[in-house]
C-alpha positions as CSV (number, residue, x, y, z in Angstrom):
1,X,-33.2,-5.8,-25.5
2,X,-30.5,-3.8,-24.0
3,X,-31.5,-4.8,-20.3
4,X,-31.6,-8.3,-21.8
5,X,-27.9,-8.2,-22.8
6,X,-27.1,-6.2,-19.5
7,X,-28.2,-9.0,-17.5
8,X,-26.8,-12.2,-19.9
9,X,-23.5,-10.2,-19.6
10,X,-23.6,-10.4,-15.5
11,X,-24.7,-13.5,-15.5
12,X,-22.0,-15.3,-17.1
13,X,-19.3,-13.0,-15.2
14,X,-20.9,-14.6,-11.9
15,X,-21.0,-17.9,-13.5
16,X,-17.4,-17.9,-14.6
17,X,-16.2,-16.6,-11.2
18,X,-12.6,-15.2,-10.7
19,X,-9.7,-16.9,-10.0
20,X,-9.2,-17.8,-6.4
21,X,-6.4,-16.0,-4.6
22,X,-4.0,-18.5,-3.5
23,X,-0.4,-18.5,-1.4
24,X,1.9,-16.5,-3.5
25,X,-0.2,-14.6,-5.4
26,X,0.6,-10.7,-5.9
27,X,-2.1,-7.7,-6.2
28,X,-1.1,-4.0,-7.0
29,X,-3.3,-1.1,-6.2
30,X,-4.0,2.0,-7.6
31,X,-5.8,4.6,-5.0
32,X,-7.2,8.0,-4.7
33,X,-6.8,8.7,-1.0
34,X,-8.5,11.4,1.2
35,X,-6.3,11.8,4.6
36,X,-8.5,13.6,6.8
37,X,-6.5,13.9,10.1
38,X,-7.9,14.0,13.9
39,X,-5.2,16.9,14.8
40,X,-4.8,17.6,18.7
41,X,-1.8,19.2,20.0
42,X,-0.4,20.3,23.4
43,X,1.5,23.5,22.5
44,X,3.9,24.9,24.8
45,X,4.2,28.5,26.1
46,X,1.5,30.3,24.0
47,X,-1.1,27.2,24.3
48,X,-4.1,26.4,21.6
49,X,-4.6,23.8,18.9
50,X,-3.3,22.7,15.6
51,X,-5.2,22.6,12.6
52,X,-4.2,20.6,9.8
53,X,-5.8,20.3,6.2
54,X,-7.1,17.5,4.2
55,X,-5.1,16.2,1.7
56,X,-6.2,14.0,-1.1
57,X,-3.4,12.4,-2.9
58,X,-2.6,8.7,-5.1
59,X,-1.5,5.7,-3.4
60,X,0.2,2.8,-3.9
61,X,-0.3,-0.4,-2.4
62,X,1.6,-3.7,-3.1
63,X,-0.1,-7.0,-1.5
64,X,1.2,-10.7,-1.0
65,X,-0.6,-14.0,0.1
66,X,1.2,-15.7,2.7
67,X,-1.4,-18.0,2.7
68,X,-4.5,-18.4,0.9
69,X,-6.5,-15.9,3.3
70,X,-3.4,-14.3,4.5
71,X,-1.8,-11.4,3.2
72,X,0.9,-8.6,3.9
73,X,0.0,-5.1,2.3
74,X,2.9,-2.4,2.0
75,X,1.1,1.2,1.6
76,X,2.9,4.2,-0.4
77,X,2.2,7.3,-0.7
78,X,2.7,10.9,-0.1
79,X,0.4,13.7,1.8
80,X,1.2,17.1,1.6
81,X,-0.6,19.4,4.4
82,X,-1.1,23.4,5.5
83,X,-0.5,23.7,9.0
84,X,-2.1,26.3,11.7
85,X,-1.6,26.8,15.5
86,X,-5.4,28.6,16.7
87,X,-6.3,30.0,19.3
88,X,-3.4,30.5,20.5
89,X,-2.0,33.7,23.1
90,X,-0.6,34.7,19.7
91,X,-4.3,34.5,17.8
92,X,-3.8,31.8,15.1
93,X,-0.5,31.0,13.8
94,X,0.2,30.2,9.9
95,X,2.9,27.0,10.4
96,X,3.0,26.9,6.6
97,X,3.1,24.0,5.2
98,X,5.0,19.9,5.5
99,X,4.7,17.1,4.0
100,X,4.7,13.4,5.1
101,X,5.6,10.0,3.7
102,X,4.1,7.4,5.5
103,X,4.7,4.0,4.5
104,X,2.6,1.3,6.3
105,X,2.2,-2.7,6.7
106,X,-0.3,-4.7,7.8
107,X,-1.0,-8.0,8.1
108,X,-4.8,-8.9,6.0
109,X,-7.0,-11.8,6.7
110,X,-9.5,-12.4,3.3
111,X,-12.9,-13.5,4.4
112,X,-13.6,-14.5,0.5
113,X,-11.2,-14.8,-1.6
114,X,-12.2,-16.6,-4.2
115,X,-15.9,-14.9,-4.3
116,X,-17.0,-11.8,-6.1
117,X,-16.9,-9.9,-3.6
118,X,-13.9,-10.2,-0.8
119,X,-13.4,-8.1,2.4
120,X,-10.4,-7.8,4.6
121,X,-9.3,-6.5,7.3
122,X,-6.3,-5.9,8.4
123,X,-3.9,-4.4,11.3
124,X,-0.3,-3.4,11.3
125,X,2.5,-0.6,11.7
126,X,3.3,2.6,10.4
127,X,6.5,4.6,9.8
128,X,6.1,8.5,9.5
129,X,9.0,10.8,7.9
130,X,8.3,14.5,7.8
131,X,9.7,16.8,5.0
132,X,9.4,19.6,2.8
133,X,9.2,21.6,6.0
134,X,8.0,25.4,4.5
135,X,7.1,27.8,6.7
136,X,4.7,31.2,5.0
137,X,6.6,33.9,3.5
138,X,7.2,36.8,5.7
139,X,6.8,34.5,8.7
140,X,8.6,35.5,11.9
141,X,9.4,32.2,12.5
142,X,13.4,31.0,11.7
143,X,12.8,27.2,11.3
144,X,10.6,24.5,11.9
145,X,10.8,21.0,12.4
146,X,9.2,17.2,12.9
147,X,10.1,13.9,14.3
148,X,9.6,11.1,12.7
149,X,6.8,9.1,14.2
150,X,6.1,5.1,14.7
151,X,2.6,3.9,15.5
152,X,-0.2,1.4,14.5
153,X,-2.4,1.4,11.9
154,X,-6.0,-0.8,11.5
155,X,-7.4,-1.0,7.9
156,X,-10.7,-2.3,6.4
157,X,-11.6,-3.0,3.0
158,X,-13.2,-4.8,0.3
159,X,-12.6,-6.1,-3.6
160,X,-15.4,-6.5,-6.4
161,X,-14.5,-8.7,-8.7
162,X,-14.4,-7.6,-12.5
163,X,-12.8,-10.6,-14.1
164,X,-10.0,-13.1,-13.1
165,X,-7.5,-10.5,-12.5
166,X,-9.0,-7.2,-12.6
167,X,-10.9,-5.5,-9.2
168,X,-12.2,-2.7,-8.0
169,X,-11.2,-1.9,-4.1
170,X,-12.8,0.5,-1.5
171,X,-10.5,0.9,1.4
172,X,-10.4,2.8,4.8
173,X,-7.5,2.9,7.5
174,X,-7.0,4.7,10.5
175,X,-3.0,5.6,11.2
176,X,-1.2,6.5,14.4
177,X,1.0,9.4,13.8
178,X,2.5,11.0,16.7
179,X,5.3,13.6,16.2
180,X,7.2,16.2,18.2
181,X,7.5,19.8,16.8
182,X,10.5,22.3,17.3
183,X,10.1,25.8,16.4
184,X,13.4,28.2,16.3
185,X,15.8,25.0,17.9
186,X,13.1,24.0,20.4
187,X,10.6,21.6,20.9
188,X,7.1,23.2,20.6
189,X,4.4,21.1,20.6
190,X,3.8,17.8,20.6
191,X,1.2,16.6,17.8
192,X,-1.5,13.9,17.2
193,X,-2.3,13.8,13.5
194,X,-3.8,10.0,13.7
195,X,-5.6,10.5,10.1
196,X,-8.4,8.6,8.8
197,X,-7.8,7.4,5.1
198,X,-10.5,6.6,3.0
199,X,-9.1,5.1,-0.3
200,X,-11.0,4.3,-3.8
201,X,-9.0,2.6,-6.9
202,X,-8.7,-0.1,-9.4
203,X,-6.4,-3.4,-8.3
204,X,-4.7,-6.3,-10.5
205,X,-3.6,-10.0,-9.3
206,X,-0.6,-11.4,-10.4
């Protein structure tokens, strides 16, 4: 009887379908993100690597139609990250820790929109501003610092339908970070970060 009612249940969700995204519509999501960088470095003077830490954090993301397959996606959110230069003449380096705010826009094409199930892709840039700039206690270091960084970002994803206006989103990007490091008033290293950001969360249309 249960499995019964399980399955009348799903059946008339699919047969009353959602509501069709259309030009002008809004959806907000909520995400849990996991920013798992693809560090590389070129480090001046004492040479090595940088080793960065996965971060998993909440996102927000605010997307509008355009058109009825088209959409523009603005992506917030914070990441805070430990920092270590390795193998370096030094032996490994404790670069304590920064943290960056990353906001991104791309541009989404919706294969389905008005289906059940409706994946995207989409491509766009990103704008990276470092802060909260801590180096470790006791560190012999004076001061430490990061440009900000402009680069593309590509993003793939997909929606399952729960009702008209509820979804479920799965969401992966990859970001171009870039970003030059000074160390005691000069520059350092320069650093690739270029995370991969696989997202989970709950969405609404408007």
């Amino acid at each position: 009887m249960k499995g019964l009612f399980i399955t009348a249940a799903m059946a008339a969700l699919v047969a009353a379908g959602p509501a069709a995204a259309e030009t002008g519509d809004w959806l907000v999501r909520l995400r849990a993100i996991n920013v798992a960088p693809n560090e590389d470095a070129n480090i001046a003077t004492i040479g090595g690597n940088v080793d960065i830490d996965t971060s998993i954090v909440p996102e927000l993301d605010i997307t509008y139609f355009v058109r009825d397959q088209w959409a523009v996606e603005l992506i917030l959110g914070v990441t805070p990250h430990d920092v270590m230069a390795v193998g370096t003449s030094l032996g490994d380096v404790d670069l304590g820790e920064v943290t960056l705010l990353p906001p991104t826009l791309t541009l989404q094409y919706h294969f389905n929109p008005d289906g059940q199930v409706r994946p995207y892709l989409g491509a766009g840039v990103n704008y990276t501003h470092f802060f909260d700039e801590n180096l470790p206690a006791g560190s012999a270091l004076t001061s430490i610092d990061y440009d900000a960084s402009f680069g593309l970002a590509a993003q793939a994803g997909v929606d399952f339908a729960l009702d008209e206006d509820w979804f479920v989103n799965l969401d992966v990007k990859y970001i171009d970070i870039d970003t030059d490091v000074t160390i005691n008033g000069a520059i350092a290293a320069a650093v690739q970060i270029d995370p991969v950001v696989f997202g989970l969360g709950i969405g609404r249309r408007f």
